[in-house]
C-alpha positions as CSV (number, residue, x, y, z in Angstrom):
1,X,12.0,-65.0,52.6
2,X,13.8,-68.0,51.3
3,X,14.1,-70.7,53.8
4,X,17.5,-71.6,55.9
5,X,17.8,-74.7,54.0
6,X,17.3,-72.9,51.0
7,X,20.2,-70.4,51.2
8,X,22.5,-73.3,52.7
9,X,22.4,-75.4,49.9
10,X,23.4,-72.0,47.8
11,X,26.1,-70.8,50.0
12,X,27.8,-74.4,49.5
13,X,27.6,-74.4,46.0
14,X,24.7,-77.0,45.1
15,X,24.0,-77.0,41.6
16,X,21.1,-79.3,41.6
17,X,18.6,-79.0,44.6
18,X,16.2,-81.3,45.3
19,X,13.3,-80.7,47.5
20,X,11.3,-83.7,48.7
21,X,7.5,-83.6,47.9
22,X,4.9,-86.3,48.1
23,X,7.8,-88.6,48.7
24,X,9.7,-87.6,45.6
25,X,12.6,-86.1,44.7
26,X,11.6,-82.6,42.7
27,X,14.3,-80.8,41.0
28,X,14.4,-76.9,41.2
29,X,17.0,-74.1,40.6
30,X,16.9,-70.6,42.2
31,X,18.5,-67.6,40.3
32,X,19.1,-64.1,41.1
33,X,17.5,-61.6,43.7
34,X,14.5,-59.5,44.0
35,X,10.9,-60.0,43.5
36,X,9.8,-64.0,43.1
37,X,8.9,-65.4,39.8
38,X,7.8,-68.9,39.0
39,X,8.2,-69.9,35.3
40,X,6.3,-73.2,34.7
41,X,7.2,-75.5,31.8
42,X,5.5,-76.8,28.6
43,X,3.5,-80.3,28.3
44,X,7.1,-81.9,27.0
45,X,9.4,-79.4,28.9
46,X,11.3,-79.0,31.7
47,X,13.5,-76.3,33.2
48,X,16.3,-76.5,30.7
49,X,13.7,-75.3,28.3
50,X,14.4,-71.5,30.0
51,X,17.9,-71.4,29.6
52,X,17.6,-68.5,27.2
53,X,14.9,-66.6,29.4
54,X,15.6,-67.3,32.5
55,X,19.6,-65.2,32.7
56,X,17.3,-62.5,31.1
57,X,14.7,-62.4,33.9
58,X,18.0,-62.4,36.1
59,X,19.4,-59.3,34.8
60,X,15.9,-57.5,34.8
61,X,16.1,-57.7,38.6
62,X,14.1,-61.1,39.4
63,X,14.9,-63.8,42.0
64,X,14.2,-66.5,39.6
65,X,12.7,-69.9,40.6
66,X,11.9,-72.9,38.1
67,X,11.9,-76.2,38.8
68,X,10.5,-80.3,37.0
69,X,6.9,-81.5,37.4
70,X,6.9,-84.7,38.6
71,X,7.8,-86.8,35.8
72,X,10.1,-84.7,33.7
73,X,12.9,-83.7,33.5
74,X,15.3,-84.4,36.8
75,X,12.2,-85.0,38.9
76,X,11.3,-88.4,40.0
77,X,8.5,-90.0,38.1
78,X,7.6,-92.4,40.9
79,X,5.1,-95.8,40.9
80,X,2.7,-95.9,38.2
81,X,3.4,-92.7,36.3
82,X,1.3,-93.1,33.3
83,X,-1.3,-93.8,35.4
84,X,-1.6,-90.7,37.0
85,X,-0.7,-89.0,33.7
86,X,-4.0,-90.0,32.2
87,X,-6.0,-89.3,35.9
88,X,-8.1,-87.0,37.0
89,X,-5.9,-86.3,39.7
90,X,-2.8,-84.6,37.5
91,X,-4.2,-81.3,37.3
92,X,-5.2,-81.1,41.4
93,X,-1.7,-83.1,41.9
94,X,0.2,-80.1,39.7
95,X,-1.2,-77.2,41.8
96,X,-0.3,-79.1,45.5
97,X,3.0,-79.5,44.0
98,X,3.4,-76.0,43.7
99,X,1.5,-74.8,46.8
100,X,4.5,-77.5,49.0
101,X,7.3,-76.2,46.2
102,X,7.0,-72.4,47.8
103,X,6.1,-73.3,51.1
104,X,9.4,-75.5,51.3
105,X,11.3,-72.5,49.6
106,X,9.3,-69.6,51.8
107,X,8.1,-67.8,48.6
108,X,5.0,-65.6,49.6
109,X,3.2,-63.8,46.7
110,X,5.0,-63.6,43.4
111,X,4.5,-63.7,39.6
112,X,3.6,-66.9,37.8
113,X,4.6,-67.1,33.9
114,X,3.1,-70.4,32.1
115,X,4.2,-71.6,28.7
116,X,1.4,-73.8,27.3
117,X,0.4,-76.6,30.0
118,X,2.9,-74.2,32.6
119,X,0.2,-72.1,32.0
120,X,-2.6,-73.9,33.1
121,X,-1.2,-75.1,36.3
122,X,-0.7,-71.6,36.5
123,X,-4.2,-70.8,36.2
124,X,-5.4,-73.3,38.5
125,X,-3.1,-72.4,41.5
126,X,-3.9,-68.7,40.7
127,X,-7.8,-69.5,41.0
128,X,-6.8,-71.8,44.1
129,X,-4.9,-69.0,46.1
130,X,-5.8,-65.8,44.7
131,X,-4.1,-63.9,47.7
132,X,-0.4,-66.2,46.8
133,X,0.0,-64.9,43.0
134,X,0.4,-60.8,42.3
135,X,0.2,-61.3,38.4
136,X,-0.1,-64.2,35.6
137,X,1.5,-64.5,32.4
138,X,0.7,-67.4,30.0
139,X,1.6,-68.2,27.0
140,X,0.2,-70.6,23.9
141,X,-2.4,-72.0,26.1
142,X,-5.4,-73.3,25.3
143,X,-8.6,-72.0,26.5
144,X,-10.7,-74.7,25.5
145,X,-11.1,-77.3,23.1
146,X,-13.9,-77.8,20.3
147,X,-13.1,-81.5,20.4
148,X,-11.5,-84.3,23.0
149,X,-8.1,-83.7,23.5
150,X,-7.1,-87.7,22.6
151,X,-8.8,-87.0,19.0
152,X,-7.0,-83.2,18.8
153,X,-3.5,-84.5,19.8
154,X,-4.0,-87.4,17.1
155,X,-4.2,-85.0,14.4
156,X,-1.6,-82.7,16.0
157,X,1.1,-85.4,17.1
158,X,1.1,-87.7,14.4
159,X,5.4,-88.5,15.0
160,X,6.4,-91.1,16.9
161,X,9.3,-90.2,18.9
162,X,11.7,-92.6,16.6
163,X,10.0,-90.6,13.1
164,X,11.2,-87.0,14.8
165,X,13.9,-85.5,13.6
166,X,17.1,-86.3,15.0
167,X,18.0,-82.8,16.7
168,X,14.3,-83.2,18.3
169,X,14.8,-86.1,19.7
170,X,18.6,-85.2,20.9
171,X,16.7,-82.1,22.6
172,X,14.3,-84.5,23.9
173,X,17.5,-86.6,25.8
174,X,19.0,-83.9,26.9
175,X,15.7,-82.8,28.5
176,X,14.4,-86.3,29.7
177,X,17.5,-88.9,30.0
178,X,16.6,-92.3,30.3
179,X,12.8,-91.7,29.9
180,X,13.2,-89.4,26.4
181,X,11.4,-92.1,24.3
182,X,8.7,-93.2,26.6
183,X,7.8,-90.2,27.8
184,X,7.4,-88.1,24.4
185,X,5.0,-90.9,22.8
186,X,3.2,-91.3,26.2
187,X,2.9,-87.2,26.0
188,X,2.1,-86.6,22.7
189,X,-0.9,-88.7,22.8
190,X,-3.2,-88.1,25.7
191,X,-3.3,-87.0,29.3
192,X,-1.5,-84.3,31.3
193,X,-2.6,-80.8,32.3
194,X,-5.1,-81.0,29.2
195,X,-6.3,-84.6,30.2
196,X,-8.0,-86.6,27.9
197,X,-11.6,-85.2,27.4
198,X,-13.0,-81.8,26.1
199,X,-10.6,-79.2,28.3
200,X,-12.5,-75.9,29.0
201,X,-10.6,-72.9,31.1
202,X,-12.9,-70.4,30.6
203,X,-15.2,-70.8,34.2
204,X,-11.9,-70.6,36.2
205,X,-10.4,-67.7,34.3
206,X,-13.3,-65.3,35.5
207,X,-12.0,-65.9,39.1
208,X,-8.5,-64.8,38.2
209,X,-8.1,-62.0,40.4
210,X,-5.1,-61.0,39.7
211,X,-3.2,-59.0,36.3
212,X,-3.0,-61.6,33.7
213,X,-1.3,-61.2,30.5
214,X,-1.8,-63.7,27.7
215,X,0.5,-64.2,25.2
216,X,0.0,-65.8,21.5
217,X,1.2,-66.6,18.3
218,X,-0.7,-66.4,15.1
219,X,1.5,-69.6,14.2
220,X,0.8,-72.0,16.4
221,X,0.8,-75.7,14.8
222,X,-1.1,-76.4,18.0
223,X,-3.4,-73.9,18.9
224,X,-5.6,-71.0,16.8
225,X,-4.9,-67.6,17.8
226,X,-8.5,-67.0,18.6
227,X,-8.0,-69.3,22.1
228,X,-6.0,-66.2,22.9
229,X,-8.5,-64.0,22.2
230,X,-10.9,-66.3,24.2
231,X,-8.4,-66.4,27.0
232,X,-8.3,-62.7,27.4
233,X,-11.9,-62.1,27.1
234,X,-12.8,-63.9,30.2
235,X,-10.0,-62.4,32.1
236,X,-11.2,-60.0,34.7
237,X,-7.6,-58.0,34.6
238,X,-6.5,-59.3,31.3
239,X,-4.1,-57.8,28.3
240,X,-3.6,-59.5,24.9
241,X,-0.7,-59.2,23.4
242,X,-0.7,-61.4,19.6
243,X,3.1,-62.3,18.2
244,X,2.7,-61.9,14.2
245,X,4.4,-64.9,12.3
246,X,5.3,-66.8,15.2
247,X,5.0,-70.4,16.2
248,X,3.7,-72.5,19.2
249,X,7.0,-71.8,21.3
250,X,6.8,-68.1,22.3
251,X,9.9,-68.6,24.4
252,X,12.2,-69.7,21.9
253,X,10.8,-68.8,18.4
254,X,10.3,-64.6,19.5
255,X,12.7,-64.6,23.1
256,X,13.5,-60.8,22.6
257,X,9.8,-60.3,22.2
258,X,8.6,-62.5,24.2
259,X,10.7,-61.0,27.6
260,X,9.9,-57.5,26.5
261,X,6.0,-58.1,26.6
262,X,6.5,-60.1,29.8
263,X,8.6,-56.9,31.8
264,X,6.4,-53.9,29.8
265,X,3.9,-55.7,32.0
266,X,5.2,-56.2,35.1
267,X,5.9,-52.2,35.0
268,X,2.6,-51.7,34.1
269,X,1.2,-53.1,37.1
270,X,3.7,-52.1,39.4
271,X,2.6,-48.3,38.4
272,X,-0.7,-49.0,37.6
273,X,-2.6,-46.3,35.2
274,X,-5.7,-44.3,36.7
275,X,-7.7,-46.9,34.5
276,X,-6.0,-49.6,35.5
277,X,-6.6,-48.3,39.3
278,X,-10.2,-48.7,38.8
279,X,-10.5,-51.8,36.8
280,X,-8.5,-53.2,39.6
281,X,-10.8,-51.4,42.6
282,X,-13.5,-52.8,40.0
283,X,-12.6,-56.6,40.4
284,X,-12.1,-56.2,44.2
């Protein structure tokens, strides 16, 4: 159930909720009814990256709930923000937010869908509270990495945010205001859900319990499509599905695709197979 506050600040009209956690002001929007799904952002996103997924999800029959990490988008960054950027505590940080997000909003179990970093928050808070998620999507995540991820993100991101191009960086403002310029060259260059180390998934994956779909394009600039394979394969309850000649952003480079893939399997798990039944009785 969504909370009292919740469904006052809808009834009046509020466009741009705020809920208030760890002392900072955390931007979400709610959209639709039905059952709950939480789409998390990208590593430079926020939740005006969804705008062309989210009325989809809408019309499928979702309640709809996305909302700014701490630090982008509308969300407050708060004291010394680069500092816990580049911490160990980002990633532990990324899941409480979460866990207070949908207690403040009275969300019980729902579906989590993760677009690169979105998806490993999503991961983690799935292997945190197994019995809070009823199925995981992610997309162009990284399973793990072969080398540190400052060294990787050196060779990936080699523009600074002034060499982009300009409709980049004017997506970039509209997305991050006031913090556009500081935040994309502190992001593109270490830290965040993928910290600064070697990142490696793959011991957390085998206690998804839940469905999990992975998503992933053979295109990625970022990423090779075997991390997808990789993903899956240490998924108790996983499905693959590979999107030919597409690039890093599922979301916005295949949308049609990319929302068909994510609803096939939601009806696939709502009327599970016989097979299905007993790989699920399997990993319980």
């Amino acid at each position: 159930m969504v909370s009292r506050l919740i469904r006052s600040l809808l009834r009046t009209g509020e466009r741009m909720p705020y809920l208030t956690i760890n002392g900072l002001k955390i931007y979400f929007e709610m959209h639709g009814e039905g059952e709950t799904l939480l789409l998390l952002h990208h590593g430079f996103g926020c939740t005006k990256m969804w705008k062309d997924v989210c009325p989809r999800l809408v019309q499928a029959g979702y309640r709809v709930i996305l909302y700014d990490r701490r630090g982008y988008g509308r969300s407050e960054r708060g004291g010394g923000f680069q500092e816990f950027y580049v911490s160990e505590r980002f990633r532990p940080d990324s899941v409480k937010e979460l866990k207070e997000l949908k207690g403040q909003l009275g969300i019980g179990p729902c579906h989590l869908v993760g677009q690169c970093e979105g998806g490993v928050v999503a991961v983690d808070y799935s292997a945190a509270y197994p019995g809070e998620v009823r199925s995981l999507v992610t997309s162009s995540t990284q399973c793990f990495s072969k080398m540190p991820m400052t060294e990787l993100n050196a060779m990936k991101f080699t523009k600074t945010f002034e060499e982009l191009d300009p409709e980049i960086q004017e997506k970039f403002l509209d997305w991050h205001g006031g913090h556009a310029k500081t935040s994309f060259n502190q992001f593109r260059l270490y830290g965040g859900a993928y910290g600064k180390d070697y990142f490696d998934l793959r011991n957390q994956l085998h206690s998804i319990a839940c469905p999990a779909l992975v998503i992933y394009p053979d295109r990625s600039a970022i990423f090779d499509v075997e991390q997808g394979v990789d993903f899956y394969r240490h998924l108790l309850l996983g499905e693959l599905m590979v999107l030919p000649g597409c690039g890093h952003n599922t979301y916005e480079e295949r949308p049609e695709e990319y929302l068909k893939a994510i609803l096939d399997f939601f009806k696939r798990i709502e009327s599970p197979s016989p097979k299905r039944r007993a790989r699920i009785s399997c990993a319980a």
